[in-house]
C-alpha positions as CSV (number, residue, x, y, z in Angstrom):
1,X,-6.0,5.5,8.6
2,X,-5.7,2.7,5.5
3,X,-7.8,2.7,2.8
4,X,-7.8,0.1,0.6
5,X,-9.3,-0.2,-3.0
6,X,-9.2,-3.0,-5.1
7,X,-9.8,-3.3,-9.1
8,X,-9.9,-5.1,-12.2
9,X,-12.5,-7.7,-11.9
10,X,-14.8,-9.3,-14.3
11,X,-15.9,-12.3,-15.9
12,X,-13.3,-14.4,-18.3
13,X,-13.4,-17.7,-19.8
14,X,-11.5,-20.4,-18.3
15,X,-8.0,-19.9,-19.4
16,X,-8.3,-16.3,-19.5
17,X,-5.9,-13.7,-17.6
18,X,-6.7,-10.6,-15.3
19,X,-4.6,-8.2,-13.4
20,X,-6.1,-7.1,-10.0
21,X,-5.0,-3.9,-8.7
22,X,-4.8,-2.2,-4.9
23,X,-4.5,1.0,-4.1
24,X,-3.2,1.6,-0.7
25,X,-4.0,5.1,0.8
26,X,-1.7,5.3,4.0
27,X,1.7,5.9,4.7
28,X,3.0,2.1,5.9
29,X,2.7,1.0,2.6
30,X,6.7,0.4,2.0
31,X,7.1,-1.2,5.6
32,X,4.0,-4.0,5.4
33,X,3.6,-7.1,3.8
34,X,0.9,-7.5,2.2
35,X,-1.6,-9.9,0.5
36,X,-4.1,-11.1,-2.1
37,X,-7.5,-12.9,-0.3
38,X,-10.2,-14.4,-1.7
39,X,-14.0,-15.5,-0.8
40,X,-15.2,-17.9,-2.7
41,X,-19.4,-18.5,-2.1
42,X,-20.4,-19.9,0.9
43,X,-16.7,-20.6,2.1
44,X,-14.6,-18.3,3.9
45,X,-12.1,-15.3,3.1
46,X,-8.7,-16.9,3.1
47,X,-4.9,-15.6,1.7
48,X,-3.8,-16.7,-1.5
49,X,-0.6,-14.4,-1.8
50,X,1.4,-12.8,-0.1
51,X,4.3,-10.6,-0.5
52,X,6.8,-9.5,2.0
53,X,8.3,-5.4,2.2
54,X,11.2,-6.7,0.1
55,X,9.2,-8.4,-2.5
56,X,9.8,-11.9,-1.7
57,X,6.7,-14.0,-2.4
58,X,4.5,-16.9,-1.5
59,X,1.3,-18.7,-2.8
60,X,-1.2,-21.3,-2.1
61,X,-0.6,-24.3,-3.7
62,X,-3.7,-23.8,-5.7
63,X,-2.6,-20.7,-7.8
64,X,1.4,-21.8,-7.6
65,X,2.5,-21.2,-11.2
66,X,-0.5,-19.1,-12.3
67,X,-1.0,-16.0,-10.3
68,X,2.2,-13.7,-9.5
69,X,2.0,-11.1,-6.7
70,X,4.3,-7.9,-7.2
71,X,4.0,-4.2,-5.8
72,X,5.0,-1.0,-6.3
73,X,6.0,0.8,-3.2
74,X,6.7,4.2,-4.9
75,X,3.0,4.3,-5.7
76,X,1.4,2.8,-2.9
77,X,0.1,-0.2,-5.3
78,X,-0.1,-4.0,-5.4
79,X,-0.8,-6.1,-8.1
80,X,-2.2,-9.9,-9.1
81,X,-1.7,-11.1,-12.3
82,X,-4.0,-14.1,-13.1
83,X,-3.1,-16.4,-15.5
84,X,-4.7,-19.8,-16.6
85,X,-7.7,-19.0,-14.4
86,X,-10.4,-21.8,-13.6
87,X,-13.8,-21.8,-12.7
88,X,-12.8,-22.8,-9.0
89,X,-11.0,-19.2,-8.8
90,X,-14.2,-17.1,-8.9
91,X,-14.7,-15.1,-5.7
92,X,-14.5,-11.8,-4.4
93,X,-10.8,-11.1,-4.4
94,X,-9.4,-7.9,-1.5
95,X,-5.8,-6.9,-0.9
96,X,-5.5,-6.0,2.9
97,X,-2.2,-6.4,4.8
98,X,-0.8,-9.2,6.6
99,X,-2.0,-10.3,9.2
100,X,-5.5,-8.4,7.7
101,X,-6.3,-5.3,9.4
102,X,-9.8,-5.9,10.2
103,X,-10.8,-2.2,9.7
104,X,-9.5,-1.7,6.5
105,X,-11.4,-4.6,4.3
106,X,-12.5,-2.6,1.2
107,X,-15.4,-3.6,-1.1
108,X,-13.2,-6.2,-2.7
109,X,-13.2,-6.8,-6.4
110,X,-15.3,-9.8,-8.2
111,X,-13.7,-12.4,-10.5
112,X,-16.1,-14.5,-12.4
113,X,-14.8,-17.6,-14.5
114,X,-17.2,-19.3,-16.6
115,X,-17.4,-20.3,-20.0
């Protein structure tokens, strides 16, 4: 069974930085790619990284150049640093794999981005 828990949410001022973390309880960690989604309010859950078992990356267009995806697969972890966020980035940010188990959405973390 996956478990997944996500972290390091809050509110920041546009500009600002934050560095989401997943913890991935299961033991196909190191052999699944895996991924960063968001939902924004009243729009739906999409990807906005990804990153493959060999740590080769992608984005959306919208966060190309600001976010960066990396992960640990000694630990079990993932990781989204957010740079030069904007107030178009708040949502409710999950890590899940790819393609998204549906069973194993966790409670997601919240990123707020207001001035």
């Amino acid at each position: 069974q996956v478990i997944l828990a996500e972290s390091g949410g809050g509110l920041v001022q546009p500009g600002g930085s934050l560095t989401l973390s997943c913890a991935y309880s299961g033991y196909m960690f190191g052999g699944t790619a895996m991924g960063w989604y968001r939902q924004a309010p009243g729009k739906q859950r999409g990807l906005v990284a990804g990153i493959t078992t060999g740590g080769y990356a992608n984005y959306v267009d919208s966060v190309k150049g600001r976010f960066t995806i990396s992960r640990d697969n000694a630990k079990n972890m993932m990781y989204l640093q957010m740079n030069g966020l904007k107030p178009e980035d708040t949502a409710v940010y999950y890590c899940n794999e790819i393609p998204p188990g549906d069973e194993y959405w966790g409670q997601g973390t919240q990123v707020a981005v207001s001035s």
